[in-house]
N, C-alpha and C positions, 0 to 999 in steps of 0.2 A: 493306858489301861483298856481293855477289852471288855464289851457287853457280855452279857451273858445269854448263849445261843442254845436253846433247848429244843428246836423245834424247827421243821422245815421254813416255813416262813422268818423267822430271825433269822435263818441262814442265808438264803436269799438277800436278807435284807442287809446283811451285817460282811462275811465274809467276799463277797465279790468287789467290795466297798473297802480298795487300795486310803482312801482318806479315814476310814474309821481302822482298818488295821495296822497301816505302816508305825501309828503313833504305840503302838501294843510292841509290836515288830522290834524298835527300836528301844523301847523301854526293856524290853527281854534282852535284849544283844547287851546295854547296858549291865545288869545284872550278871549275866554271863561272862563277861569280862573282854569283852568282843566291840569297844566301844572306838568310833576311827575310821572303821570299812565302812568302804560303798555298799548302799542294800537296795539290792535290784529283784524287785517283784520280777518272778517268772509267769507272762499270761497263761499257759497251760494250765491242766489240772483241777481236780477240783476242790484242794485245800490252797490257804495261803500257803507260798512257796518262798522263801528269799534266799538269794545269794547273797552272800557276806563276804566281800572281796572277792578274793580267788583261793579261798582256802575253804569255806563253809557254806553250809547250806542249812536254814531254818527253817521247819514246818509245823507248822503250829493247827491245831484239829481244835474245835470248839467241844463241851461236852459231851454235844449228840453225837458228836464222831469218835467218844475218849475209847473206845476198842478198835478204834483203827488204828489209832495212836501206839497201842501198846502191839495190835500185830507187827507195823512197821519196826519198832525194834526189835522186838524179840527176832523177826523173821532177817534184820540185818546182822543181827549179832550170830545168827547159826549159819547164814552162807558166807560169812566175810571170810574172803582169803580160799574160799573151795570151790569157786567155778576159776573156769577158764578165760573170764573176763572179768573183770574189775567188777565191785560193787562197793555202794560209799560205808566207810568205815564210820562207825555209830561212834558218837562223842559223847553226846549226854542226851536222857530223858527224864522228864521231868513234869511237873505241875506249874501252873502259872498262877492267875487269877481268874475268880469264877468260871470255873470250870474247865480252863483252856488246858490243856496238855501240848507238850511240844518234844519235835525228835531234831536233834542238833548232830548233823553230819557233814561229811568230809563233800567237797564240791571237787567230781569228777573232772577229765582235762576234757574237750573238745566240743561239739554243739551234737544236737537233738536229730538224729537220721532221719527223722521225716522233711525238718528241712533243709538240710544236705541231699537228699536222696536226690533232686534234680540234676545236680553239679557232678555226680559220683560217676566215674566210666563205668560200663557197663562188664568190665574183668574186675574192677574193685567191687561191684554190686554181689557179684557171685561169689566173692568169698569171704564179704561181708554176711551174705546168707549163711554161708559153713559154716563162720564159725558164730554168728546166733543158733544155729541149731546144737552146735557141741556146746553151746553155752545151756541150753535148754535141755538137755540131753542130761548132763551132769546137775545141774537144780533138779530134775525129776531121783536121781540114783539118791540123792542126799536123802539120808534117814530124817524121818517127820516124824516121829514118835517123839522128840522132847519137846516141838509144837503143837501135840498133841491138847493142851489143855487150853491154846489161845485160840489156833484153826479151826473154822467152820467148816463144812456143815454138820460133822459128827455123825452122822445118817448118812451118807450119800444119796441110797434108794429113796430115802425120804428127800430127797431134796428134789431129786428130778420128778417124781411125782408130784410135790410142789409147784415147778416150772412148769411141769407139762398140765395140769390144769387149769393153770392161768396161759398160757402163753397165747390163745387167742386173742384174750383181753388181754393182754400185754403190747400184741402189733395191730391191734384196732384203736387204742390210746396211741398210740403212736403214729396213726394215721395210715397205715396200710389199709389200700382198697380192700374191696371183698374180694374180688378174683384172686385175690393171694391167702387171704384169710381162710375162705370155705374149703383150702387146700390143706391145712395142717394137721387138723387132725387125722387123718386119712395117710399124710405124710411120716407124721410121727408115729402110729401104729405101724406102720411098712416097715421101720426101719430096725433092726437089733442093736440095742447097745448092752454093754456087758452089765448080768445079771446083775451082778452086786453095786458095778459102779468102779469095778477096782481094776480097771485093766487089763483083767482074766488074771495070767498066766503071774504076770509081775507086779500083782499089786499096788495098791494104790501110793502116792505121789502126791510130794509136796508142788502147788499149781502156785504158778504168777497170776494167771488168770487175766491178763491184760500185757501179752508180751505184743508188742506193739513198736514200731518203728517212734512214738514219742517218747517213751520208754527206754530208747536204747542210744548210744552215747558213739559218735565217730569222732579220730581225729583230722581233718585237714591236712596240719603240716608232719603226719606222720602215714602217710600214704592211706588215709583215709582206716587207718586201722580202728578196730569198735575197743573203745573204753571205757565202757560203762552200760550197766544191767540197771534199772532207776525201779524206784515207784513199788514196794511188797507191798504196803496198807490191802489191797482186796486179795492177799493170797488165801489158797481154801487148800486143803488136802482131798485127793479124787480122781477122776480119771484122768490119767494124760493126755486124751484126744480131747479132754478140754481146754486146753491150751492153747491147741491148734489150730482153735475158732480166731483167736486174735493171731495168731500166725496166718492165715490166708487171707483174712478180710484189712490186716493194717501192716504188715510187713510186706508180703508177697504180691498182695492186691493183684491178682491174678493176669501180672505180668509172666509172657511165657516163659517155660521153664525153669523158675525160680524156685514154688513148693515143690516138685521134683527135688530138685537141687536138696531142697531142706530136708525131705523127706529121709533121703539117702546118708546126709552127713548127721541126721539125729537117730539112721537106726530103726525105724518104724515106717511103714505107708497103710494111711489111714485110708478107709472107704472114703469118698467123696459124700454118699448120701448122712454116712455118721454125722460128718463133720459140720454140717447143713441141719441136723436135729440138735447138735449141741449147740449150733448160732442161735435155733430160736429157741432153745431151753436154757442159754445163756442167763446170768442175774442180769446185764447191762444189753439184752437181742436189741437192735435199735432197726426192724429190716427197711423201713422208709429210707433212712441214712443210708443204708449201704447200697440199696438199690439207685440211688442215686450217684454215690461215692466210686462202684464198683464198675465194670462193664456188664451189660445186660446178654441175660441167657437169649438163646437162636427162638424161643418159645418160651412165653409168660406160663413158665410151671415150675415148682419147685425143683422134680430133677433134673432138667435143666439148668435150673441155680446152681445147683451141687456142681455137676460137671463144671460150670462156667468158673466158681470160682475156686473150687477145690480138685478140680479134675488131674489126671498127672500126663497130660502131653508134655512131649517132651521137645515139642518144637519151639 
């Protein structure tokens, strides 16, 4: 049985805590008729994750999280079968005890591209890019109107207003010096994003909002081909160059000519300075992380960040 987790501190406390969940874990797989397979905690993430032999995948969200729970299905059950890449077929969802909610899905073939990506030659990287963009490309085209009633933020302009008022005190919490602080505002006035939030011309777009090299699924013994799109729980509907915040900073990481590459096979090339106001207008901007994570701009300045890590050389 599982605690009942209402509150940042029980979560902390409760779900990072592989001995207070696997016993929850295992009682649920019971129940569900799943009783036999191996259940292997995935360290990523930041719900409990298990793999259930080699056919399933459990994720179990505590109360505080019970609308993430419900976007993850709902948002598996409208692209299964409509991208160009795999995405895991929803089995069951469901209620547990005190308060737990849980999504019971299909366990993709092959490992996590972020840690593959060392191993990968450098022809299989670039067309492993291709087709994450044509995977991305088609998630965007997919009608969000029947997500319409689970999808956040509802407002969009209200939203980025939201982020852009906090965002100083968002990478000051985060421990970004001043010399990068006393830059944003100043930054994020410079920069235009589209009025409404809706992409201008093509309207707004069902978002991953965390498409991300952990995220995305390769095979090995199948010439490294990508099988598997992971992880809807934080999708939002909104602009598409917000997506592309987690495409530069954890897919591309501003190895050369890779966003190029993406750019081209998804269809769109973004400004560089956009891309840079929607990282620190992001729900999850983390700039301490990335400044460390990334390579460093020629000059401690924001446009320089842009260029460095969304620039489109093509060398």
């Amino acid at each position: 049985m599982l605690p009942e987790v209402t509150t940042d501190e029980e979560w902390d406390r409760v779900v990072p805590d592989d001995t207070i969940m696997r016993p929850g874990a295992e009682d649920l797989c019971a129940r569900l008729g799943l009783v036999g397979a191996p259940l292997t905690r995935y360290p990523e993430g930041s719900q409990a994750v298990y793999a259930i032999g080699d056919r399933h995948v459990l994720k179990l969200f505590p109360a505080l999280d019970a609308r993430d729970c419900v976007t993850e299905a709902r948002v598996l059950g409208h692209v299964q079968g409509r991208l160009p890449v795999p995405t895991p077929e929803l089995h069951d969802v469901g209620t547990y005890v005190n308060g737990w909610r849980y999504v019971l899905m299909s366990r993709l073939p092959g490992q996590g591209l972020a840690t593959a990506w060392p191993r990968i030659p450098r022809a299989d990287r670039e067309r492993i890019i291709t087709d994450a963009a044509q995977a991305l490309a088609a998630l965007h085209a997919l009608d969000h109107e029947p997500l319409a009633d689970v999808l956040g933020p509802g407002d969009w302009d209200t939203f980025l207003a939201g982020q852009r008022a906090g965002a100083v005190d968002q990478q000051r919490k985060r421990g970004l010096p001043e010399s990068w602080l006393e830059q944003i505002p100043a930054f994020l006035d410079s920069v235009t994003l589209p009025a409404t939030g809706t992409g201008e011309v093509r309207g707004p777009a069902l978002l991953h909002t965390e498409f991300m090299r952990q995220h995305l699924v390769v095979d090995p013994d199948d010439g490294w081909r990508l099988t598997g799109l992971l992880d809807f729980e934080p999708a939002m509907i909104g602009d598409r160059a917000y997506d592309f915040v987690g495409v530069g900073l954890f897919v591309t990481r501003a190895e050369p000519g890779l966003l190029p590459r993406f750019m081209k096979a998804y269809g769109t090339t973004y400004d560089p300075r956009q891309l840079l106001a929607y990282t620190l207008l992001h729900m999850y901007s983390h700039l301490p992380w990335y400044l460390r994570e990334l390579p460093a701009p020629p000059e401690p300045t924001l446009d320089a960040l842009a260029e460095t890590w969304f620039g489109q050389d093509l060398s």
